[in-house]
C-alpha positions in Angstrom: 6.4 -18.0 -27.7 8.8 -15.0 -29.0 10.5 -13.4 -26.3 8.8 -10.0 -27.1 5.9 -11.8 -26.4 7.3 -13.1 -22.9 8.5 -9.7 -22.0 5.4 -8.0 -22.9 3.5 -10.7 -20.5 5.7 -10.3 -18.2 5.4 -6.4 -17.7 1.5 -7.1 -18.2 1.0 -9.2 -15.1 3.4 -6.7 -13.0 1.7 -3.4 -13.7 -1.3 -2.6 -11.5 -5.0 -3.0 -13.4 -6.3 0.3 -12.2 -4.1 3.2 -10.4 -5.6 4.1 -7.2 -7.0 7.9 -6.5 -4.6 9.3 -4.1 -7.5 12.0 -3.0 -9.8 9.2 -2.0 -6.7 7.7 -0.1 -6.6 10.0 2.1 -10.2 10.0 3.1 -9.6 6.5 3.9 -6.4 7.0 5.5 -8.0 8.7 8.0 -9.1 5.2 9.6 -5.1 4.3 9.7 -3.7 7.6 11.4 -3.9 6.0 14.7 -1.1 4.0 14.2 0.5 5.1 10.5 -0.5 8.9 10.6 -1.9 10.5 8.4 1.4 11.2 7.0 2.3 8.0 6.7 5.3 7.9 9.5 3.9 5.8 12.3 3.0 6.6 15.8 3.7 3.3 17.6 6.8 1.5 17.7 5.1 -1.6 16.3 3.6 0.1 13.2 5.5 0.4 10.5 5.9 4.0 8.6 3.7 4.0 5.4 4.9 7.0 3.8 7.0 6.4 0.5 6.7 2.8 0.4 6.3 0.9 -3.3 2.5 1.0 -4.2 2.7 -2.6 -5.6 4.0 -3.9 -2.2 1.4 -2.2 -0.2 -1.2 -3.3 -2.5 0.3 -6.8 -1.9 0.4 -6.5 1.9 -3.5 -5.2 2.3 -4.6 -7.9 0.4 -3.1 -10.1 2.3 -4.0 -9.2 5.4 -7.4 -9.0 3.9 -7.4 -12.1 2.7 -5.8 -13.5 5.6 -2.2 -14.8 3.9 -0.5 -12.2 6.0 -1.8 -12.1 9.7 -1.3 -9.2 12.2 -3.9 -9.3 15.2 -5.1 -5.3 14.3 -4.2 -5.6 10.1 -5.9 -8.6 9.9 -9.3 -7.0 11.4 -8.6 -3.5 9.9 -8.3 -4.7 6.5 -11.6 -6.8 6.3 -13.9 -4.5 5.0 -11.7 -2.7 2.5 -12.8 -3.0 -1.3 -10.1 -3.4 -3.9 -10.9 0.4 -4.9 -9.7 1.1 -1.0 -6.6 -0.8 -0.8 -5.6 0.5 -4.2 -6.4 3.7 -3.1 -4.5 3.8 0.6 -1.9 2.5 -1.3 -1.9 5.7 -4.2 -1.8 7.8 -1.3 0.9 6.7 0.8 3.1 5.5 -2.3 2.9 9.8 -2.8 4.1 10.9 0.1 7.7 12.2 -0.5 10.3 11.6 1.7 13.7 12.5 2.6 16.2 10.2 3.5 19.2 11.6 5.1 22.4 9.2 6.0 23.8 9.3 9.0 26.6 12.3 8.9 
């Protein structure tokens, strides 16, 4: 195999199929504010903020909980009934949300 060939394989299996619809994100999201917001910036010390994070890697951890590789005792229920449309699109929407990071001055 030519290492073009590699390369472009490689970059094949590491871009994402389908982007998710950020709009229909947010719908969902709605079902996560709870404990992520809506914004994406959590709301219980335990929940991680959502806002800003990689869209692969949160694609990555919904499945997972989904499919029960990752387990969390709420993830692990919320995420049973999401499609691959949802988790792509939950994780459009909070991959989109800008935010500022400011060092400590």
């Amino acid at each position: 195999m030519t290492r073009a060939l590699s390369l472009l394989l490689l970059l094949a299996a590491t871009v994402p199929a389908a982007a998710g619809d950020a709009k229909a994100g947010r719908a969902k999201a709605v079902g996560c504010q709870a404990c992520h917001g809506l914004d994406g910036l959590s709301k219980l010390p335990d929940a991680p903020n959502l806002a800003g994070q990689v869209e692969p890697y949160l694609v990555k951890a919904l499945t997972e909980f989904r499919n029960g590789t990752r387990k969390n005792e709420v993830m692990s229920v919320a995420a049973q009934d999401l499609s691959d449309a949802d988790i792509a699109n939950l994780a459009a929407y909070y991959s989109g949300i800008q935010i500022d990071v400011i060092p400590p001055g």
